[in-house]
C-alpha positions as CSV (number, residue, x, y, z in Angstrom):
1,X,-4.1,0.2,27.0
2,X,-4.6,-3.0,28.4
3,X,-7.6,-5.5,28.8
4,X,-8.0,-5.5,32.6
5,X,-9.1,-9.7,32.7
6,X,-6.3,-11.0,30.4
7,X,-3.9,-7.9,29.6
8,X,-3.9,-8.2,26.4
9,X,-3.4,-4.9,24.6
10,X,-6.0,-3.0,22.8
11,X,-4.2,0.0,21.7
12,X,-2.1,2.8,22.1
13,X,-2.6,6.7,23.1
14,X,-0.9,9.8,23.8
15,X,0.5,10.6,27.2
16,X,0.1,14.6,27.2
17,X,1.1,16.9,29.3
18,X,1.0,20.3,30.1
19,X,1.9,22.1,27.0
20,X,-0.7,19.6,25.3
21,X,-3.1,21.2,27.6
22,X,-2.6,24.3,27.2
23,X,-2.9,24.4,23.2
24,X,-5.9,21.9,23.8
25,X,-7.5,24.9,26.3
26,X,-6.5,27.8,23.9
27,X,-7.9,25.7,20.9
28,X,-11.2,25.5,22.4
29,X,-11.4,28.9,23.3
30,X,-10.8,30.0,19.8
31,X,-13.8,27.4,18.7
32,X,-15.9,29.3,21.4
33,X,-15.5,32.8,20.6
34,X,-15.4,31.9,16.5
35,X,-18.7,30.2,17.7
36,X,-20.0,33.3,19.5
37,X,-18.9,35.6,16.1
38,X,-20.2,33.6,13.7
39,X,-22.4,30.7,15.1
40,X,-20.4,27.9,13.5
41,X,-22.3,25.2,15.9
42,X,-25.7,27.3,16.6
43,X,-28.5,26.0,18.7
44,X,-30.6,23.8,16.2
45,X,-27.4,22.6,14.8
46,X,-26.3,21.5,18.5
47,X,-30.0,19.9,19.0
48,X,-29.5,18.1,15.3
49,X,-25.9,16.8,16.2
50,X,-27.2,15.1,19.4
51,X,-30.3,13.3,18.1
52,X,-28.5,12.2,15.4
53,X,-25.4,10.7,17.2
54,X,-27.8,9.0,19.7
55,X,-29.7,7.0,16.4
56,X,-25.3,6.3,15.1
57,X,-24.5,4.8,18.4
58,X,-27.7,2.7,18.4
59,X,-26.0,1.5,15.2
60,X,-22.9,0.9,16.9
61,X,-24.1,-0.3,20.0
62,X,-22.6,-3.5,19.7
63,X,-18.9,-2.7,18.9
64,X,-19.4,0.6,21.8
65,X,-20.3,-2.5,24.1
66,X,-17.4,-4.4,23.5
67,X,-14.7,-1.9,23.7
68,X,-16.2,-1.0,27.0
69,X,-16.0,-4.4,28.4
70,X,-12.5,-4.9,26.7
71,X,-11.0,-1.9,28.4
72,X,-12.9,-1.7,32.0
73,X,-13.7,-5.0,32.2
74,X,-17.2,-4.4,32.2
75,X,-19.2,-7.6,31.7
76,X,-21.2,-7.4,28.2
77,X,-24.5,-7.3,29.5
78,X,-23.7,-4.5,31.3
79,X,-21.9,-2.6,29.1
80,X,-24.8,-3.2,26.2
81,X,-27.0,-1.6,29.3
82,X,-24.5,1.7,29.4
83,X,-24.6,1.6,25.5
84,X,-28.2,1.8,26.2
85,X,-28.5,4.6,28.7
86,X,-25.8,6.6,26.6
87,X,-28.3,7.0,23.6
88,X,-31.0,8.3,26.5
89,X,-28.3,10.6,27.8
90,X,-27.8,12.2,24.2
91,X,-31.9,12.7,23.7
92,X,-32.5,14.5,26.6
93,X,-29.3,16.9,25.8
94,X,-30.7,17.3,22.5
95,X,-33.8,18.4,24.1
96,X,-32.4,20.6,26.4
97,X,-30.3,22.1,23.6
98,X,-34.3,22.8,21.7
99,X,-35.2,24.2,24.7
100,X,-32.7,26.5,26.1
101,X,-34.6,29.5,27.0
102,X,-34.0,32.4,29.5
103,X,-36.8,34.1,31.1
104,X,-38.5,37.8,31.2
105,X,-38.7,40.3,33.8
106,X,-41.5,42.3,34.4
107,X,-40.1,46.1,34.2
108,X,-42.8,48.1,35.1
109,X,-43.9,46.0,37.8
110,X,-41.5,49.0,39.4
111,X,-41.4,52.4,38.6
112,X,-38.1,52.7,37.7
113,X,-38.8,49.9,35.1
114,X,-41.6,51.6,33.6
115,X,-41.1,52.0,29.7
116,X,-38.9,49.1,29.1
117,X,-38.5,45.6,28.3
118,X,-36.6,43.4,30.3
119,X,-35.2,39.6,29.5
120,X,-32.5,37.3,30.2
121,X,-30.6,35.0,27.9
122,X,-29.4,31.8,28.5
123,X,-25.3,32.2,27.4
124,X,-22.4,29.6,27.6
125,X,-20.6,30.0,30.5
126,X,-17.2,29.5,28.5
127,X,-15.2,26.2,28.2
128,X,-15.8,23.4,30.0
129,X,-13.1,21.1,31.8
130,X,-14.8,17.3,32.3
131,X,-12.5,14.7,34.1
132,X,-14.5,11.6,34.0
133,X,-14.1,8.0,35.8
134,X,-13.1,4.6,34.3
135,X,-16.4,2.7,35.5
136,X,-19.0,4.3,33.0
137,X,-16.4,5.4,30.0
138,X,-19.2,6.1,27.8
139,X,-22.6,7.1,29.7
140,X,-20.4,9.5,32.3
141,X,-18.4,11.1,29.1
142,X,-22.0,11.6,27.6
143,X,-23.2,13.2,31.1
144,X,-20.5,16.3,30.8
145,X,-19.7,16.8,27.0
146,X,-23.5,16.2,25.7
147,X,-25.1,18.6,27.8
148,X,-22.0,20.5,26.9
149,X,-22.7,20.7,23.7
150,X,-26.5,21.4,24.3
151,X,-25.1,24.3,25.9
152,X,-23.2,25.7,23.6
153,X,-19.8,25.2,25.1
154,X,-16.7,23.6,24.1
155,X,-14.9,20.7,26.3
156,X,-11.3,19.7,27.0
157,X,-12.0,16.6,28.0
158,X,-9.9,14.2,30.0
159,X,-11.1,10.5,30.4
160,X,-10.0,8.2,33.1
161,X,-6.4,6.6,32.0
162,X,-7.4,3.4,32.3
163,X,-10.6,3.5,29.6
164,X,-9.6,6.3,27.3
165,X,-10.7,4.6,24.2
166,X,-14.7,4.6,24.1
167,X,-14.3,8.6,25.4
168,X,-12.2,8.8,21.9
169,X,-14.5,6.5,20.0
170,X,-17.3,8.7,21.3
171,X,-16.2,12.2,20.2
172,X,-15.1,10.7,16.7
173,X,-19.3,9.6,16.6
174,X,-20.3,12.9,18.1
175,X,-18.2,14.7,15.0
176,X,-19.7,11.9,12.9
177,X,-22.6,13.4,14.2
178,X,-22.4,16.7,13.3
179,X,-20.3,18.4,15.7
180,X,-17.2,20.5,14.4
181,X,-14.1,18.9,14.7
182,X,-12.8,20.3,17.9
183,X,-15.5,21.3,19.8
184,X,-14.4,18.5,22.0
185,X,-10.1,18.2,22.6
186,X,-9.0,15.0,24.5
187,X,-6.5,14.8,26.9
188,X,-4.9,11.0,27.6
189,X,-2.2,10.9,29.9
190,X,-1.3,8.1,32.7
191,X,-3.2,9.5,35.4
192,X,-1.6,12.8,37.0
193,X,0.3,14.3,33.8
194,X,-2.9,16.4,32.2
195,X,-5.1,17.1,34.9
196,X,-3.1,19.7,37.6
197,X,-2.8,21.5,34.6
198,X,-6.1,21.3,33.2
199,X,-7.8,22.5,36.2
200,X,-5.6,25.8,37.3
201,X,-5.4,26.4,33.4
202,X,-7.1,30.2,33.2
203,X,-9.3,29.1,30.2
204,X,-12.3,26.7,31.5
205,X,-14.8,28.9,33.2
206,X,-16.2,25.4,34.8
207,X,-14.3,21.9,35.8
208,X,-16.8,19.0,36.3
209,X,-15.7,16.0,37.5
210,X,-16.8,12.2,38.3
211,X,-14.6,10.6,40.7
212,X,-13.1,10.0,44.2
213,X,-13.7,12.1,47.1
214,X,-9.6,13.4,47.9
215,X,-9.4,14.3,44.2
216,X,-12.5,15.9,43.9
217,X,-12.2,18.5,47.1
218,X,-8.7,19.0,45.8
219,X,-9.9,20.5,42.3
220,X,-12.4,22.5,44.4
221,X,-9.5,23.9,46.6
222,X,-7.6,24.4,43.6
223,X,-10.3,26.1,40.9
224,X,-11.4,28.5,43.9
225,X,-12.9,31.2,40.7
226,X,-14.2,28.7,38.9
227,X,-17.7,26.6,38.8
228,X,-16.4,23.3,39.6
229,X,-18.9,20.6,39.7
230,X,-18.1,17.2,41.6
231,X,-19.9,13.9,41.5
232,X,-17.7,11.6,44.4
233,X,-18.5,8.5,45.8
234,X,-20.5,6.6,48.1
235,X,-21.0,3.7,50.9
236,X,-24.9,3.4,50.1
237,X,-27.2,1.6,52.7
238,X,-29.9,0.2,52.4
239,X,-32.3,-0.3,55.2
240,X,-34.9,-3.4,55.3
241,X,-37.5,-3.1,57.7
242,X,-38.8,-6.4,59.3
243,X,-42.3,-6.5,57.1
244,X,-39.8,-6.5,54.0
245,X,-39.6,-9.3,51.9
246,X,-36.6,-11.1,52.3
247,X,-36.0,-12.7,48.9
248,X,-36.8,-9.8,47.0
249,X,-34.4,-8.0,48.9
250,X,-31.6,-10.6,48.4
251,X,-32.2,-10.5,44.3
252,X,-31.9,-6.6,44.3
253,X,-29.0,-6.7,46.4
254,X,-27.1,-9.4,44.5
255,X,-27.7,-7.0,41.4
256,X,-27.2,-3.8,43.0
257,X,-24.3,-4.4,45.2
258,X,-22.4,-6.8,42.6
259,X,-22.8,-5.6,39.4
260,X,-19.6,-4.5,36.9
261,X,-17.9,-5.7,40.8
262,X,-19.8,-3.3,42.3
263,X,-17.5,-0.5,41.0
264,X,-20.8,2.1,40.7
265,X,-21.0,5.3,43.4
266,X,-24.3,3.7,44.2
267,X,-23.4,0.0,44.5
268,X,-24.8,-1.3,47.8
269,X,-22.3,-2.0,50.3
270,X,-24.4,-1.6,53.7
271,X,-27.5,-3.8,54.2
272,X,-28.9,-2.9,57.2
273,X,-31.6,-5.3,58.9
274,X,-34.1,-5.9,61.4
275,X,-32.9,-7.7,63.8
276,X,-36.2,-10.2,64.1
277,X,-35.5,-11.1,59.5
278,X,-31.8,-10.9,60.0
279,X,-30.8,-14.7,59.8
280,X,-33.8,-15.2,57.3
281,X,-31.9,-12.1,55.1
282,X,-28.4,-13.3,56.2
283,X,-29.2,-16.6,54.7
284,X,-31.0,-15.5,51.7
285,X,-27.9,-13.6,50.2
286,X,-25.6,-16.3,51.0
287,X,-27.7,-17.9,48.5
288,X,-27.9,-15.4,46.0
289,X,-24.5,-14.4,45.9
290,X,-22.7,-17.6,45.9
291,X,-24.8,-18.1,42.9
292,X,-22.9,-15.1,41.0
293,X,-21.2,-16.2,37.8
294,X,-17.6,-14.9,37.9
295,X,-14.7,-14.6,35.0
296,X,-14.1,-13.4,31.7
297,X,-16.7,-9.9,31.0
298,X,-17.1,-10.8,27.6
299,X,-19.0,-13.7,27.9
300,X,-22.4,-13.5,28.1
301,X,-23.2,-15.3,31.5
302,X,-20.8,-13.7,33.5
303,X,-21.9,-11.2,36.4
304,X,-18.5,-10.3,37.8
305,X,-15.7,-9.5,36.3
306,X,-12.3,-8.3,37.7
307,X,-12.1,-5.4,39.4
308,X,-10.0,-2.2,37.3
309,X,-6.5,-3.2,38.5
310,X,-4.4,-5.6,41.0
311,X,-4.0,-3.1,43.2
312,X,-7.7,-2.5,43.5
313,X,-7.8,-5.6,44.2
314,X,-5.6,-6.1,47.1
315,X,-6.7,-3.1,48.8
316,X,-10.2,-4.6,48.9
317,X,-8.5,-7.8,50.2
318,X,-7.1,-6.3,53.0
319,X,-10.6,-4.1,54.0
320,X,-11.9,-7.8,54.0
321,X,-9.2,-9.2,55.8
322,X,-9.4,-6.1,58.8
323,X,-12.8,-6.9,59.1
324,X,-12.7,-10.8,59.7
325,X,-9.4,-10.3,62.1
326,X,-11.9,-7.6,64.0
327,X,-14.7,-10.5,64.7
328,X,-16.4,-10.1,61.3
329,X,-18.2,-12.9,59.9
330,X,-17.0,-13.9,55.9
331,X,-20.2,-15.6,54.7
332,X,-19.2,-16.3,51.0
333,X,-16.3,-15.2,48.8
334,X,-13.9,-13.2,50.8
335,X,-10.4,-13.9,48.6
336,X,-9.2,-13.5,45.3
337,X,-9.5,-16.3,42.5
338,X,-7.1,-16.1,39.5
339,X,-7.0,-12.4,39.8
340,X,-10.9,-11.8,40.6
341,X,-12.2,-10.8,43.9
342,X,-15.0,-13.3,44.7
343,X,-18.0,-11.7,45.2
344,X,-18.5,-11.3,49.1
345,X,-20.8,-10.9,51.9
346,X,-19.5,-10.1,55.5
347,X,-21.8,-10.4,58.7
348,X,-21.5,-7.8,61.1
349,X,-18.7,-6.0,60.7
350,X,-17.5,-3.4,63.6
351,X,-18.9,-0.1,63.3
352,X,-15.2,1.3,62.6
353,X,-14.1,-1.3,60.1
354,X,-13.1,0.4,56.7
355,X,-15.7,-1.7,54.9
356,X,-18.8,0.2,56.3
357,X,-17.0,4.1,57.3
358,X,-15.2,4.0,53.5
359,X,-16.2,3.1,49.8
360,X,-15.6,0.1,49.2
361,X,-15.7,0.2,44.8
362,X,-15.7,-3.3,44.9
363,X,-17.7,-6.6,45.4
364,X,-18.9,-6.8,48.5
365,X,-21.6,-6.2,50.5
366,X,-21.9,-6.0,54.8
367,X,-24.8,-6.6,56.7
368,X,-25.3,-4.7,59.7
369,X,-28.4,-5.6,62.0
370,X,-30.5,-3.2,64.2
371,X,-33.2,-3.1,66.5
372,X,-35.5,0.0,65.9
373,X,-35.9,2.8,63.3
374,X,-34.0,5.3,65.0
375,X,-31.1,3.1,65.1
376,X,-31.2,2.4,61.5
377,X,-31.5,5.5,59.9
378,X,-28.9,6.5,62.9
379,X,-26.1,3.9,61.4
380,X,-27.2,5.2,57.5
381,X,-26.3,8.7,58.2
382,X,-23.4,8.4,60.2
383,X,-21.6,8.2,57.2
384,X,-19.2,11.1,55.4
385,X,-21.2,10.6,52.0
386,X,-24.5,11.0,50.7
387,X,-25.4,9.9,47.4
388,X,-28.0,7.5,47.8
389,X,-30.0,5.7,50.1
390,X,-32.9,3.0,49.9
391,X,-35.4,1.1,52.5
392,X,-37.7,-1.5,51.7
393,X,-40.9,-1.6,54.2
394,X,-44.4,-2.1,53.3
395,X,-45.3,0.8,56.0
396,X,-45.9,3.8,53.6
397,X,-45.5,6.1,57.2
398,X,-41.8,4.2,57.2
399,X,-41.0,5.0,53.5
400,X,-42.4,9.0,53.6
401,X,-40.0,8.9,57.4
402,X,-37.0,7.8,55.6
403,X,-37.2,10.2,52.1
404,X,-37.0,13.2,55.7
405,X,-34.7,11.9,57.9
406,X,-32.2,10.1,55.8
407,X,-29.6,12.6,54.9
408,X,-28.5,11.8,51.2
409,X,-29.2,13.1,47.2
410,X,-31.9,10.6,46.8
411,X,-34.0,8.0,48.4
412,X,-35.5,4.7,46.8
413,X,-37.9,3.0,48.2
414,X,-38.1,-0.9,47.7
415,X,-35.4,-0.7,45.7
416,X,-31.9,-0.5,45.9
417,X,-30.2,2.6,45.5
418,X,-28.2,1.6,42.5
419,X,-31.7,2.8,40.9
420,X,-30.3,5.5,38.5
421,X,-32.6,7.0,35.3
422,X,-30.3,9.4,33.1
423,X,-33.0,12.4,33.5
424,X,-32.8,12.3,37.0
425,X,-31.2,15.0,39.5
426,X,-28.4,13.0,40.4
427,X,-26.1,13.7,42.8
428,X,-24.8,14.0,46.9
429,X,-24.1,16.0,49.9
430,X,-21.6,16.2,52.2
431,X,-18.3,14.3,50.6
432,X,-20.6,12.6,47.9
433,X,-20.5,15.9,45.8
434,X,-21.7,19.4,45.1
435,X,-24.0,19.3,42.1
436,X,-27.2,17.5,40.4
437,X,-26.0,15.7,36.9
438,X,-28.9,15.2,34.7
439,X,-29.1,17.0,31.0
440,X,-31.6,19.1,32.4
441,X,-29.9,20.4,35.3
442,X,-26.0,19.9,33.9
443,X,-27.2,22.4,31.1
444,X,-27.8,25.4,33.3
445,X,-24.5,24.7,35.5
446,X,-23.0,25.5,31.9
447,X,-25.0,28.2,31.4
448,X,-25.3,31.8,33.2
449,X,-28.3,34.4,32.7
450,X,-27.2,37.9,30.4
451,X,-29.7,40.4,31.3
452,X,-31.1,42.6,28.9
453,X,-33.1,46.1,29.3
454,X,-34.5,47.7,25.9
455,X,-36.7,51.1,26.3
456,X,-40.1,50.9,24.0
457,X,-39.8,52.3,20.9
């Protein structure tokens, strides 16, 4: 594994393969059913574990930080903000996992119920497959295997190959923690090796996954009896009405749509504008953005870092390139500086040019002008994704118009839609994804309803 800035090694891990995977499967089924006989990991236990590995990674938090910006090339601000969100992700599992209750059903509310009691209980669905993403190697991990565990179900696990050591890290605190060793297997391979097999393999009842659209459908096509659970990407607009204020809108976009080099599902990449503020805008995240601090993550000014790999890179350089040979305007940044794309903004780009119809992962940001509402929220939804979406307007009738017509997962207003708490429903529609993440509602995905009918004594 290799620092992505100045590829320097930081260690070493397995690259399995399909027999790995299949005694990682059958050893997590045995935990489950010795689990189900005996309650080895019961529900308080589960609850226990979780609050007490989110107070051992607030001990950590520093050394958790580092090894994230070592191996993703996250700058250290940010990844000290992951660190941070991680510890919220494991309190609100362990409340889930305290309050994990089914419901009752009122028998005699029929006749032929009469003279019984009726409930359901809240059971694990069965193992869990989680395939998670290089960009959040901690907080994502946290999103699958913590609710996981709140659930009551064991996890093969298989982090991105480029960041596989915080996912390790992570599970070594969880069994720190409290959780027995193997609840969670983990899977390393060099992309491809582990993960075919991992989702056709009969054991995991569920395969939840965090990462590009092609891959994502294909698990779905390929898990047909299973719950598979996808969380894709993104080419989030953001619409700016003409009563916005400009600066405040350049300062959240120069965080949302360039932060970690805007490799997030909900970095901004489309900022679309009223025509009448749209040199005033133009100009004002000129400013901003040439103002970004760029080079190595693990000091403390920097903004942008690289992106995850050269090849990343040059397949943003050439989105960039298409656009400016198509009539494009490059306003700042536009090319790669020892090994870093700059960040960059382009000025009305064609309506066909990769940078606004795919997902970009990367820094830059396109402004697109328009000249009424209908347009706007015409140009945000013509779009193959729907994760997020923001507008900033001071016309509360504009706000309550966009959170109906715009067609995405969630809607911020004056804000960008990079806005992401951890107890949130998050997710798509359309090719952004198929399922809410959020303890809360990742618990019950791992969960199914056992009905029970008792006659009165």
């Amino acid at each position: 594994m290799r620092n992505p800035f100045d590829g320097s090694v930081l260690g070493r891990v397995p690259r399995h393969g399909p027999e790995d995977v299949d005694r990682a499967c059958t050893a997590a089924q045995q935990m489950l059913e010795a689990n189900l006989r005996g309650d080895i990991f019961p529900q308080h236990a589960r609850a226990s574990t979780l609050d007490r590995a989110a107070v051992l990674l607030d001990a950590q938090s520093d050394a958790f930080a580092r090894l994230i910006s070592g191996e993703a090339g996250k700058p250290i601000t940010a990844a000290r903000g992951e660190v941070a969100r991680c510890i919220d992700t494991l309190r609100f599992s362990a409340a889930e996992a305290r309050s994990l209750v089914g419901e009752m059903v009122p028998m005699e509310a029929s006749e032929p119920g009469a003279g019984r009691l009726g409930f359901a209980l809240r059971v694990p669905l069965g193992v869990v497959a989680a395939i998670t993403p290089f960009n959040f190697p901690l907080n994502l991990v946290a999103h699958k295997v913590a609710p996981a565990v709140a659930a009551g179900c064991p996890v093969v696990l298989k982090p991105a190959p480029q960041t596989p050591l915080t996912s390790l890290r992570f599970v070594a605190l969880l069994e720190e923690a409290g959780m027995p060793a193997g609840w969670v297997q983990t899977l390393t391979d060099g992309g491809r090796e582990a993960g075919e097999p991992l989702v056709t393999h009969p054991v995991p009842r569920m395969v939840t996954f965090t990462g590009s659209v092609g891959v994502g459908w294909a698990i779905a096509a390929a898990a047909p009896r299973k719950r598979v659970a996808l969380e894709l990407g993104s080419n989030a607009p953001v619409i700016v009405t003409a009563d916005a204020d400009v600066g405040l809108v350049a300062g959240k976009v120069r965080a949302g749509g360039f932060a970690y080099a805007g490799q997030s599902c909900i970095s901004v990449q489309r900022v679309l504008v009223d025509r009448t503020i749209h040199a005033d805008l133009r100009d004002a995240l000129t400013r901003e953005v040439g103002q970004i601090v760029v080079g190595d993550p693990a000091l403390e000014a920097t903004e942008v870092g690289p992106m995850i790999s050269d090849r990343e890179t040059q397949r943003l350089q050439g989105w960039i390139d298409d656009a400016a040979a198509a009539g494009a305007t490059v306003l700042v940044g536009g090319k790669v500086d020892d090994g870093i794309m700059l960040p960059t903004v382009i000025d009305d780009p064609p309506a066909d040019a990769d940078l606004c119809r795919r997902e970009a992962f990367g820094p830059v940001v396109v402004i697109i002008p328009f000249d009424t509402l209908d347009e706007a929220f015409a140009i945000a939804n013509d779009t193959d994704f729907g994760l997020h979406a923001s507008v900033f307007t001071d016309d509360l009738g504009v706000a309550m118009r966009a959170v109906r017509e715009l067609d995405f997962g969630g809607v911020v207003v004056n804000d960008v839609p990079t806005v992401r708490v951890d107890q949130q429903p998050y997710g798509g529609v359309r090719d952004a994804g198929n399922t809410r993440e959020g303890p809360a509602h990742t618990v019950r995905e791992m969960t199914e309803l056992r009905f029970v009918s008792l006659p009165f004594a």
